[in-house]
PyMOL CGO cylinders between C-alpha atoms (Angstrom):
from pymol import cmd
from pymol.cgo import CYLINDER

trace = [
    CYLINDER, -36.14, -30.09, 39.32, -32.92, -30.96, 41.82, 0.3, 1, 1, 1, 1, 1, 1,
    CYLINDER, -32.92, -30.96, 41.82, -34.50, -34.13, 42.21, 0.3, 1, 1, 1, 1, 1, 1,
    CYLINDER, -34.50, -34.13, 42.21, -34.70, -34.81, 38.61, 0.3, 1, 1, 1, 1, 1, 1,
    CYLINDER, -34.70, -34.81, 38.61, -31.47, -33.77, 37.80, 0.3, 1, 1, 1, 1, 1, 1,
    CYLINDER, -31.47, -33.77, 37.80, -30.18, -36.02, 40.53, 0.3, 1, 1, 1, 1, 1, 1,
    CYLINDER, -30.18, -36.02, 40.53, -31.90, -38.71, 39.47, 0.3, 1, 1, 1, 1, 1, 1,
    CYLINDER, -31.90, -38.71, 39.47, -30.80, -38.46, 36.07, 0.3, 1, 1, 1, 1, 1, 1,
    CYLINDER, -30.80, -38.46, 36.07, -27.46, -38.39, 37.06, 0.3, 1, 1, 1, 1, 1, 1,
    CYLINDER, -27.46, -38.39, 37.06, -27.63, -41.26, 39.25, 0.3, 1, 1, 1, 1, 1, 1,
    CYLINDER, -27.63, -41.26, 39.25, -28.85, -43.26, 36.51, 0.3, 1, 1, 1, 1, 1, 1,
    CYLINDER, -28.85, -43.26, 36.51, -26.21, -41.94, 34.02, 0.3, 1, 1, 1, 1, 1, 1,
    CYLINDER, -26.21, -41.94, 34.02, -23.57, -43.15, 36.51, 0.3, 1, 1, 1, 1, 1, 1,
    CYLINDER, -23.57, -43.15, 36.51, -25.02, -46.46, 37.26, 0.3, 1, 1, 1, 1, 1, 1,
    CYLINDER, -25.02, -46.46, 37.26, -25.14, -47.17, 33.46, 0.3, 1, 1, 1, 1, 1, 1,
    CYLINDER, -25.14, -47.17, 33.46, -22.09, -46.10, 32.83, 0.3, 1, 1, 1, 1, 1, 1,
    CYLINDER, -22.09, -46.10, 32.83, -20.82, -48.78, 35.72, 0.3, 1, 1, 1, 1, 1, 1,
    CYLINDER, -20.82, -48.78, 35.72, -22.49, -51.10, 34.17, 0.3, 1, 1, 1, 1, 1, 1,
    CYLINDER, -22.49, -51.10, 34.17, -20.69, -50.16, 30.54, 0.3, 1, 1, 1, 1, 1, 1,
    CYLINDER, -20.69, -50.16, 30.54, -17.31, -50.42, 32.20, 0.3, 1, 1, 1, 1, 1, 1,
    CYLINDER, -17.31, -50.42, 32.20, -18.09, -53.96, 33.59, 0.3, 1, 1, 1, 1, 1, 1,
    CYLINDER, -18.09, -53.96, 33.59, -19.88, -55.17, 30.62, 0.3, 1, 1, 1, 1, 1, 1,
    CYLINDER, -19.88, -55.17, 30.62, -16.45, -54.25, 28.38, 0.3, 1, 1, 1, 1, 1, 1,
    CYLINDER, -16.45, -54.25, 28.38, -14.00, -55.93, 31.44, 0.3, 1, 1, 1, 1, 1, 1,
    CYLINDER, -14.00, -55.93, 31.44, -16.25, -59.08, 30.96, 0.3, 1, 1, 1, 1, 1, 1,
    CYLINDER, -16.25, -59.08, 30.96, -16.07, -59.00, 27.35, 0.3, 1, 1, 1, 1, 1, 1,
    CYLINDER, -16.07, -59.00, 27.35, -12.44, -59.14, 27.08, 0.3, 1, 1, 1, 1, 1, 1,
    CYLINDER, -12.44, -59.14, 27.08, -11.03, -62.27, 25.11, 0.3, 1, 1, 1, 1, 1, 1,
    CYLINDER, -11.03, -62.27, 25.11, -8.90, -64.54, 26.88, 0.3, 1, 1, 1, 1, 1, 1,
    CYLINDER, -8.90, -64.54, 26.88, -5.04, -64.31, 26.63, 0.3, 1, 1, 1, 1, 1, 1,
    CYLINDER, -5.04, -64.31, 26.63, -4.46, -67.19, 24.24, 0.3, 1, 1, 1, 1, 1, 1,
    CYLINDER, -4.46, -67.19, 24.24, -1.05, -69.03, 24.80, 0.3, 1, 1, 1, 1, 1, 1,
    CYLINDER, -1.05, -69.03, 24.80, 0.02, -70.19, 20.53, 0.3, 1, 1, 1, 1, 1, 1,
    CYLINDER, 0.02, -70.19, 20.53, 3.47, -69.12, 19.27, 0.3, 1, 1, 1, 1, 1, 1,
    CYLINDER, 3.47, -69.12, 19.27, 3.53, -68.86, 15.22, 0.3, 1, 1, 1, 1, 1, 1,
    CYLINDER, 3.53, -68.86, 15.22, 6.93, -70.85, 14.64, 0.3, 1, 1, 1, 1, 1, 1,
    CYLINDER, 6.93, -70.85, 14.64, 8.55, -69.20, 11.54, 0.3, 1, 1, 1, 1, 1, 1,
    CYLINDER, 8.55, -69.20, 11.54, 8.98, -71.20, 8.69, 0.3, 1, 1, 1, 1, 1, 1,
    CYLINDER, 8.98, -71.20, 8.69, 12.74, -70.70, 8.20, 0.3, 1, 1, 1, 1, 1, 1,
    CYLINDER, 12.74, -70.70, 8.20, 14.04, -68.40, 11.00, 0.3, 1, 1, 1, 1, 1, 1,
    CYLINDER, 14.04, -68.40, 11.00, 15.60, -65.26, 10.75, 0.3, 1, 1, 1, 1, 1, 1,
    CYLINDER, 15.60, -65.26, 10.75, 18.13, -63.18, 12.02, 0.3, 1, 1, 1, 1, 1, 1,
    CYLINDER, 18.13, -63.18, 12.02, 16.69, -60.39, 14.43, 0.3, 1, 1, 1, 1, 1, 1,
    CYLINDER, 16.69, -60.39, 14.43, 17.57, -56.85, 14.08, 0.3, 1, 1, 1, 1, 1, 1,
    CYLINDER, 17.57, -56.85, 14.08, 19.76, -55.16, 16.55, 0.3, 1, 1, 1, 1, 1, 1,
    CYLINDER, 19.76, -55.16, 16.55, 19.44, -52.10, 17.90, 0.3, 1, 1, 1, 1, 1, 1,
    CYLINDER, 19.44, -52.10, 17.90, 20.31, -49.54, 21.04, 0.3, 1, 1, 1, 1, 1, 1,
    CYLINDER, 20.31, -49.54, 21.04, 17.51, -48.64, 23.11, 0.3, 1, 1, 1, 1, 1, 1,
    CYLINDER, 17.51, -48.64, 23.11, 17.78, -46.67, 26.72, 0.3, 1, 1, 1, 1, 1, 1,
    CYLINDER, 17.78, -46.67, 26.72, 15.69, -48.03, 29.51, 0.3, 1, 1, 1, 1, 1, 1,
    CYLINDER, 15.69, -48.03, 29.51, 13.57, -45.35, 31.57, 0.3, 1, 1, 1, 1, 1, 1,
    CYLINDER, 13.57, -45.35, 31.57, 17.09, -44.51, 33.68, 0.3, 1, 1, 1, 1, 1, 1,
    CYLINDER, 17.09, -44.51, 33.68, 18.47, -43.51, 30.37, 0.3, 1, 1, 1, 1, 1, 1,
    CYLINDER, 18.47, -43.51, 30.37, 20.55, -46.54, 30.57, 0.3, 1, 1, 1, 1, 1, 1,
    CYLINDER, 20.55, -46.54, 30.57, 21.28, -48.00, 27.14, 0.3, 1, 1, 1, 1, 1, 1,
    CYLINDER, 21.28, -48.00, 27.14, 20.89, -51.35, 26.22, 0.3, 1, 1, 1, 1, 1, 1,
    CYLINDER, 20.89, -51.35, 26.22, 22.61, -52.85, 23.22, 0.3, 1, 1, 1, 1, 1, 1,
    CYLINDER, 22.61, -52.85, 23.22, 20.39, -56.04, 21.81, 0.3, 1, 1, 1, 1, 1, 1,
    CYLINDER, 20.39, -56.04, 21.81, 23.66, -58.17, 20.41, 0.3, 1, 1, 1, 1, 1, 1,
    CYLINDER, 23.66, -58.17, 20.41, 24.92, -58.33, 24.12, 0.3, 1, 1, 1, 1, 1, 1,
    CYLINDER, 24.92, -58.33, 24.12, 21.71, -60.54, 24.51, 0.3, 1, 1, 1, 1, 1, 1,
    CYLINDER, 21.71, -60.54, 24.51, 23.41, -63.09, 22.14, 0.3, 1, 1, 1, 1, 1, 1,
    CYLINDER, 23.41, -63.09, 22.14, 23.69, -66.57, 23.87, 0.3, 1, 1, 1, 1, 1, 1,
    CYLINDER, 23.69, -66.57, 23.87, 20.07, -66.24, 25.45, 0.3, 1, 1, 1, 1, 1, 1,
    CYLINDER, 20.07, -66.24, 25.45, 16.85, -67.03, 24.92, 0.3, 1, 1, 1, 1, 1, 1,
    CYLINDER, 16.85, -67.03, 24.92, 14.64, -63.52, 24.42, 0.3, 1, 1, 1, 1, 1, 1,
    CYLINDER, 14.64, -63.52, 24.42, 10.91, -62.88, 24.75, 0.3, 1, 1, 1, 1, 1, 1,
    CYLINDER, 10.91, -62.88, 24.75, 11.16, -59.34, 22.59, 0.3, 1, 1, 1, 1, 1, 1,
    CYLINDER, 11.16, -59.34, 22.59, 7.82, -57.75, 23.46, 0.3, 1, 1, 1, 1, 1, 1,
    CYLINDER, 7.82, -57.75, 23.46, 6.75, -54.63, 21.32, 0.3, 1, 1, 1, 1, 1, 1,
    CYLINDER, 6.75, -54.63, 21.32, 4.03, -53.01, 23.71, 0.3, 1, 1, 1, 1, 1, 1,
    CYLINDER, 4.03, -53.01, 23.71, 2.04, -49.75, 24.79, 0.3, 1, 1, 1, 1, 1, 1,
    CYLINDER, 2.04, -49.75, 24.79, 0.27, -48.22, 28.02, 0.3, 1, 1, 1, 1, 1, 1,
    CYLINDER, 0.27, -48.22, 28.02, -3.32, -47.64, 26.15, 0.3, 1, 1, 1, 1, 1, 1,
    CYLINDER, -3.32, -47.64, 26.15, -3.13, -51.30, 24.53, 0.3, 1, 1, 1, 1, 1, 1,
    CYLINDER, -3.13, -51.30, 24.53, -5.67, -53.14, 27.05, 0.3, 1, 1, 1, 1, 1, 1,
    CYLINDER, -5.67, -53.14, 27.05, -4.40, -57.20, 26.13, 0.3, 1, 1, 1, 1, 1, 1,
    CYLINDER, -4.40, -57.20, 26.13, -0.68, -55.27, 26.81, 0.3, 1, 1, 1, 1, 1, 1,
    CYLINDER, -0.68, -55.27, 26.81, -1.54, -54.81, 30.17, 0.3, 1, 1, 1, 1, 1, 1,
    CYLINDER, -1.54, -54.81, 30.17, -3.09, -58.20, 30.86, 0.3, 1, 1, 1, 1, 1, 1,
    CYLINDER, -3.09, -58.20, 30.86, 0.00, -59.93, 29.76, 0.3, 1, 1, 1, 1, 1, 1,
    CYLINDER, 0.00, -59.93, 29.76, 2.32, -57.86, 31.71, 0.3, 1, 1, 1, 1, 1, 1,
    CYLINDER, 2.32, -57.86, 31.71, 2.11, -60.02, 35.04, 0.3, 1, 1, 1, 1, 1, 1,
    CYLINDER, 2.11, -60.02, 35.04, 2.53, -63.87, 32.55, 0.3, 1, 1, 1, 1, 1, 1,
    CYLINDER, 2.53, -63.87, 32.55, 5.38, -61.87, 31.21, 0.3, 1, 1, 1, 1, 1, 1,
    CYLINDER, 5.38, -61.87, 31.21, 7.03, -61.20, 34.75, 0.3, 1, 1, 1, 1, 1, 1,
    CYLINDER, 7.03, -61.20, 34.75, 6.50, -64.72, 35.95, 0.3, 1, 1, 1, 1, 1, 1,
    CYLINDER, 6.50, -64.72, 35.95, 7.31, -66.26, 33.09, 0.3, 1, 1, 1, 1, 1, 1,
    CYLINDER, 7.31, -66.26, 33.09, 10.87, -64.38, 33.73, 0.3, 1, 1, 1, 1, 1, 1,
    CYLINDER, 10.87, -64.38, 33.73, 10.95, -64.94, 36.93, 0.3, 1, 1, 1, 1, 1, 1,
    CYLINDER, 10.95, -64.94, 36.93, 10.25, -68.85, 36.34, 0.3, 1, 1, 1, 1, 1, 1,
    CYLINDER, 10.25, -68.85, 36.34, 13.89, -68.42, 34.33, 0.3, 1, 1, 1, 1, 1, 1,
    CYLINDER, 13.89, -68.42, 34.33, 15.82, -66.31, 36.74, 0.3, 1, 1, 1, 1, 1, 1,
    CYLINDER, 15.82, -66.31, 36.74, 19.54, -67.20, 36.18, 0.3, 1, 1, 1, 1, 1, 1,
    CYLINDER, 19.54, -67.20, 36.18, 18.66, -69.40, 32.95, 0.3, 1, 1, 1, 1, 1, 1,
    CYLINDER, 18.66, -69.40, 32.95, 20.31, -68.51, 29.54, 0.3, 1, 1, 1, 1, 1, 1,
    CYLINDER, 20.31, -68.51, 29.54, 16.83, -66.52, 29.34, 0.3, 1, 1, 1, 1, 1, 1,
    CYLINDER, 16.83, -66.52, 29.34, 15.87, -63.05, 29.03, 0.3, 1, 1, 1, 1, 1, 1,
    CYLINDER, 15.87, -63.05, 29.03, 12.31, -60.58, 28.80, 0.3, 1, 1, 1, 1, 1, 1,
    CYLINDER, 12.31, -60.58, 28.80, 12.63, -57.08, 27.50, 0.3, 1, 1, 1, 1, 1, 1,
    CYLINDER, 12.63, -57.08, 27.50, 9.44, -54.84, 26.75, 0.3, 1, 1, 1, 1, 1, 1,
    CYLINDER, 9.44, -54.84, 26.75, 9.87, -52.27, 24.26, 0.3, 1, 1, 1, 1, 1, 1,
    CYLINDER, 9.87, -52.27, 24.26, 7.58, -49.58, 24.60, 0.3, 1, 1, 1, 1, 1, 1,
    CYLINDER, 7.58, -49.58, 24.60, 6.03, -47.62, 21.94, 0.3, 1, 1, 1, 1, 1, 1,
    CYLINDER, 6.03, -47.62, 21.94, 6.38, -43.92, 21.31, 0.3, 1, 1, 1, 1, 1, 1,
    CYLINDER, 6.38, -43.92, 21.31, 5.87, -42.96, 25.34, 0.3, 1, 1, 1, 1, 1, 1,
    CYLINDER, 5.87, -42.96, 25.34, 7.89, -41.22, 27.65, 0.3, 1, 1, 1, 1, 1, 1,
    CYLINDER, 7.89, -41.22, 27.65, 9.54, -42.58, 30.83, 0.3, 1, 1, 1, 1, 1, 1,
    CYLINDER, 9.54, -42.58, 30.83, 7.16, -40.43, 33.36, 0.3, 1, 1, 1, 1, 1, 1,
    CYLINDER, 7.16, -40.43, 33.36, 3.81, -42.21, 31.72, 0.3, 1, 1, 1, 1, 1, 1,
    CYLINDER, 3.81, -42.21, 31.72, 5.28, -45.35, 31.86, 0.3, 1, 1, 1, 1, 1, 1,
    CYLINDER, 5.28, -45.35, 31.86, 6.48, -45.33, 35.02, 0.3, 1, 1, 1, 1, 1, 1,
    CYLINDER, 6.48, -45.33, 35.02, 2.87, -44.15, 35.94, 0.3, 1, 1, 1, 1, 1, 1,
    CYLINDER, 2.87, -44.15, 35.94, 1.52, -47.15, 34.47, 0.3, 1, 1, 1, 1, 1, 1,
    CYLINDER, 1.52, -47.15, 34.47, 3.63, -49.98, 35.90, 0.3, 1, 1, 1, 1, 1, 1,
    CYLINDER, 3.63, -49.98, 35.90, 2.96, -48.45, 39.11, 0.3, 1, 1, 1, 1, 1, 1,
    CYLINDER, 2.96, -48.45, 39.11, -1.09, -49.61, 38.58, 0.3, 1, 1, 1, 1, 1, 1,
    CYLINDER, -1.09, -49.61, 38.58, -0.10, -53.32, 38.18, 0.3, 1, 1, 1, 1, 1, 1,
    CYLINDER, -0.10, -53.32, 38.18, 0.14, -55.72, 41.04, 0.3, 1, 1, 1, 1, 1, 1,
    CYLINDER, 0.14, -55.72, 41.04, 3.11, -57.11, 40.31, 0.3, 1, 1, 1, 1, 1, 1,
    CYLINDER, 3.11, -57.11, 40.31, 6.07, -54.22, 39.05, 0.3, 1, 1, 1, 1, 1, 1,
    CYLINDER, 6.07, -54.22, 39.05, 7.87, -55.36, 36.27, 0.3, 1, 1, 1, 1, 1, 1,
    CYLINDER, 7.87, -55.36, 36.27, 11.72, -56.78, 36.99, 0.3, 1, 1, 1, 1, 1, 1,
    CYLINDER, 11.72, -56.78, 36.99, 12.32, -57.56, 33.31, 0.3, 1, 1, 1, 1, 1, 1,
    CYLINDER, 12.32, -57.56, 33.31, 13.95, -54.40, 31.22, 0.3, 1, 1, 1, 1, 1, 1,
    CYLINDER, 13.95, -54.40, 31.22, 11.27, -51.91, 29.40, 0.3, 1, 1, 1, 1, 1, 1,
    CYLINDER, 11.27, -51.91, 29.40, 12.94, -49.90, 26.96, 0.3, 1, 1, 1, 1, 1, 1,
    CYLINDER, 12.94, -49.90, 26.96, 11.81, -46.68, 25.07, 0.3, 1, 1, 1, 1, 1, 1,
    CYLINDER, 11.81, -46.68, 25.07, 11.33, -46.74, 21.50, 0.3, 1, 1, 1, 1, 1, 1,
    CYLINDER, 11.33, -46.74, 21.50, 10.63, -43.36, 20.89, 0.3, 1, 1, 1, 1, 1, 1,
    CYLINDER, 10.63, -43.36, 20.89, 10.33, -42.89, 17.21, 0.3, 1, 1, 1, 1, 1, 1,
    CYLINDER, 10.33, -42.89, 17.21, 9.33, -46.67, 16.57, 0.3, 1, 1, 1, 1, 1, 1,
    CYLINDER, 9.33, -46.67, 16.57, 12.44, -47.23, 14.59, 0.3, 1, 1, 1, 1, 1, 1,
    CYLINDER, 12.44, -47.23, 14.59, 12.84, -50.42, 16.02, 0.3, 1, 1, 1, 1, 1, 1,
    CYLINDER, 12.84, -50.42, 16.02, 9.27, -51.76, 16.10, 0.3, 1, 1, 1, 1, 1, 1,
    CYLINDER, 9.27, -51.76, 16.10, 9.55, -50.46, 12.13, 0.3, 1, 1, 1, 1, 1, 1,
    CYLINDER, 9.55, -50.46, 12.13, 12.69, -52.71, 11.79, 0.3, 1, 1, 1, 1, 1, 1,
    CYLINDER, 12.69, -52.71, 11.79, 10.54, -55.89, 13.26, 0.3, 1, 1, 1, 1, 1, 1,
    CYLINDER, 10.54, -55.89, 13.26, 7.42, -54.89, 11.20, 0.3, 1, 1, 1, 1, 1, 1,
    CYLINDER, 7.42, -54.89, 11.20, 5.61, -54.65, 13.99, 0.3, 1, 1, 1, 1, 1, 1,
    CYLINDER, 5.61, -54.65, 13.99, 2.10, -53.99, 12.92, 0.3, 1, 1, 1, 1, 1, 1,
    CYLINDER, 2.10, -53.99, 12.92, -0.24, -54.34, 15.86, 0.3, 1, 1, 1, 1, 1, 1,
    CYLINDER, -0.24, -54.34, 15.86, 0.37, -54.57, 19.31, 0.3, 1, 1, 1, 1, 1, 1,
    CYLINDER, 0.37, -54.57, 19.31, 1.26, -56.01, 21.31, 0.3, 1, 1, 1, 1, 1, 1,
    CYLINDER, 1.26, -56.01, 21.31, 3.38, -58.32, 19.17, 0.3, 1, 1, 1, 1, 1, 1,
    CYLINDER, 3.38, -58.32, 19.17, 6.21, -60.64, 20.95, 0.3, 1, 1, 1, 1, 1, 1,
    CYLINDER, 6.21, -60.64, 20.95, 9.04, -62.72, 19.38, 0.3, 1, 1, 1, 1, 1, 1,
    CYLINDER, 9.04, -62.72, 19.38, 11.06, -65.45, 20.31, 0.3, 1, 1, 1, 1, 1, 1,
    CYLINDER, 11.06, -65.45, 20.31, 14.70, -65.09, 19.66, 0.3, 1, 1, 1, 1, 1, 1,
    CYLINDER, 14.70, -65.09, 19.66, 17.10, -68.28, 20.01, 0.3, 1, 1, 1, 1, 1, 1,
    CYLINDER, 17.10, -68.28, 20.01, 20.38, -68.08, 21.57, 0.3, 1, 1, 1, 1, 1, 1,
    CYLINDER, 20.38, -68.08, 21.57, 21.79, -67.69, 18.36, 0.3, 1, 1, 1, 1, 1, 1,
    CYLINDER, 21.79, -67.69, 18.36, 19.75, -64.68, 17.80, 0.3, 1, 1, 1, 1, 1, 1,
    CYLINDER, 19.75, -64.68, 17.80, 17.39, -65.76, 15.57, 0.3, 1, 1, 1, 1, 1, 1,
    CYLINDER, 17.39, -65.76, 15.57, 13.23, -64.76, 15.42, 0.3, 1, 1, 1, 1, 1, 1,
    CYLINDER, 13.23, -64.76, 15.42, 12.18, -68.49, 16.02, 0.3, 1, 1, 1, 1, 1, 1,
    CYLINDER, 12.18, -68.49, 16.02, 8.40, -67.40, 17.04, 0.3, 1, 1, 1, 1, 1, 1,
    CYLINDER, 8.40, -67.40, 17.04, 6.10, -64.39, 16.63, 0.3, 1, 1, 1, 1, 1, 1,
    CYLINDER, 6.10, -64.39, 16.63, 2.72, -63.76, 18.23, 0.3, 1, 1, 1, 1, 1, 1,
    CYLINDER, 2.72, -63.76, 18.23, 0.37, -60.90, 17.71, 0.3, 1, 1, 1, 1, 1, 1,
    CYLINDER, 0.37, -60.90, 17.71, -1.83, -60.27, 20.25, 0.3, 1, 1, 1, 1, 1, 1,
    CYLINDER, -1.83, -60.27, 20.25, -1.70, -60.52, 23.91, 0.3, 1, 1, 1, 1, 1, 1,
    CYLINDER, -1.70, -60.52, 23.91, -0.58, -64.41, 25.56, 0.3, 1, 1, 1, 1, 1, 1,
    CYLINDER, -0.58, -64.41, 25.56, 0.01, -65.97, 28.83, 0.3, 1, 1, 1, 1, 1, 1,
    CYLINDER, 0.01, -65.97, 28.83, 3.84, -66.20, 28.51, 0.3, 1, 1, 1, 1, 1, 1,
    CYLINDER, 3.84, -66.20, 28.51, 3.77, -68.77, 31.43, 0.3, 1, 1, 1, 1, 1, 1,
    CYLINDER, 3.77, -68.77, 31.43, 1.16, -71.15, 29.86, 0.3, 1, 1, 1, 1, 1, 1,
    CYLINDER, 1.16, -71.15, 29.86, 2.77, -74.74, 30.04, 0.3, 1, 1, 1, 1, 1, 1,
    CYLINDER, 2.77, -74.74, 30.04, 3.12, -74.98, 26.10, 0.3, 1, 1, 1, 1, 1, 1,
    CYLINDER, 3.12, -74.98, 26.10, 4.87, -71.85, 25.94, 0.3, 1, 1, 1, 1, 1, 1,
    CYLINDER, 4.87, -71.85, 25.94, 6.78, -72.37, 28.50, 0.3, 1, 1, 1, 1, 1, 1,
    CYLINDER, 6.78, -72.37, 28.50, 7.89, -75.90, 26.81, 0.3, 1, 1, 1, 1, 1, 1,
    CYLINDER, 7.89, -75.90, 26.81, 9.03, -74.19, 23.71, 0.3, 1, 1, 1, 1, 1, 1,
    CYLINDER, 9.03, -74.19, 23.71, 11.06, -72.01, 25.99, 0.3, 1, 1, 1, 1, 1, 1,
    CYLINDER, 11.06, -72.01, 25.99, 12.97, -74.50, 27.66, 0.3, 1, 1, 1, 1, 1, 1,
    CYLINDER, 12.97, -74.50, 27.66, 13.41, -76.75, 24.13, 0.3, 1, 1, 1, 1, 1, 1,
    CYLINDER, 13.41, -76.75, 24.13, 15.00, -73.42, 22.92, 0.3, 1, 1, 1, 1, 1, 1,
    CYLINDER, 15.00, -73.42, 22.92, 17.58, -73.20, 25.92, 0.3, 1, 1, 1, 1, 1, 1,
    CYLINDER, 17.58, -73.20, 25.92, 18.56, -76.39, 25.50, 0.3, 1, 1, 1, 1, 1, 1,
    CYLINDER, 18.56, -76.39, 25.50, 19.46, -75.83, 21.86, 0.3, 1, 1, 1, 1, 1, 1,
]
cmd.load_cgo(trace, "trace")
C-alpha cells in the first residue's frame, strides 16, 4: 500500500512538472507595437511614494520623455517585461528620458519580495498606488498597460499588454520623441 501511495505521488508530481512547463512554454511572446493616440492628451498628475516612502510628484517629470507603466506582482507578461523595461532605461541613462512602474494595490514588503526574484533589480522608480486612484485616472483597464508621455507631458502612446520596451521600433519612437 506504501508503494502505491508512493507511486501515486510520484506520478502526481511528475505531472504536475510537466503542467508547469507546458504553461511556461505556452506563454505568448512580448510583442513590441505602441498604439499612437489619435490626438494626444494631456496626462494626469499625481503624487505617489516609492517603497522608501519617498514621494514623487509626476509634473517634476515635465521636460522628459516617460515610459508610465501601470503593473502588478501576480500579472505573469508584468514580470517578463520588467528586465526590457530596465534596459530600455538604462539604454537612456542621462537622456531627457525617464521609466517609472506604478504598482497596483500591493504593499512595499511584497514588492520588494518580488523584484528580489528577477535577474536584473530594477533601477527605474516603482511607486505604490495603493487605492488605484491613479491607474483609475489613466483608465487603466488591464495590466500591465504602459504609456508614452512626451516632454511636454502629453500620452503620445498606450499599450496593453506586456512589450519588449528595448525592441528597435520602440526604441525609435523613443528617441523621435526626445528629439521633439
Amino acid at each position: 500500500m506504501r508503494k502505491m501511495i508512493t507511486l501515486l505521488s510520484t506520478a502526481l508530481l511528475l505531472q504536475l512538472a510537466a503542467l508547469s512547463v507546458q504553461a511556461a512554454w505556452e506563454q505568448p511572446e512580448l510583442g513590441y507595437q505602441l498604439t499612437p493616440l489619435k490626438t494626444p492628451i494631456d496626462a494626469p498628475t499625481f503624487k505617489l511614494n516609492d517603497m522608501d516612502e519617498y514621494e514623487y510628484d509626476f509634473s517634476e517629470y515635465r521636460g522628459k520623455v516617460v515610459l508610465l507603466n501601470f503593473w502588478a506582482t501576480w500579472c505573469p507578461p508584468c514580470k517578463r517585461e520588467m528586465p526590457s523595461m530596465e534596459r530600455v532605461y538604462q539604454n537612456h541613462q542621462g537622456e531627457n528620458f525617464d521609466v517609472i512602474a506604478i504598482n497596483q494595490m500591493e504593499d512595499g514588503d511584497r514588492i520588494f519580495a518580488f523584484t528580489g526574484t528577477l535577474d536584473t533589480q530594477p533601477t527605474f522608480n516603482i511607486l505604490l498606488d495603493s487605492n488605484s486612484a491613479v491607474s483609475q485616472t489613466y483608465d487603466v483597464r488591464g495590466l500591465p498597460t504602459t504609456y508614452l508621455i512626451d516632454k511636454k507631458g502629453r500620452i503620445r502612446y498606450r499599450a496593453v499588454g506586456g512589450r519588449e520596451f528595448d525592441h528597435p521600433e520602440v526604441e525609435k519612437i523613443i528617441e523621435a520623441l526626445m528629439k521633439e
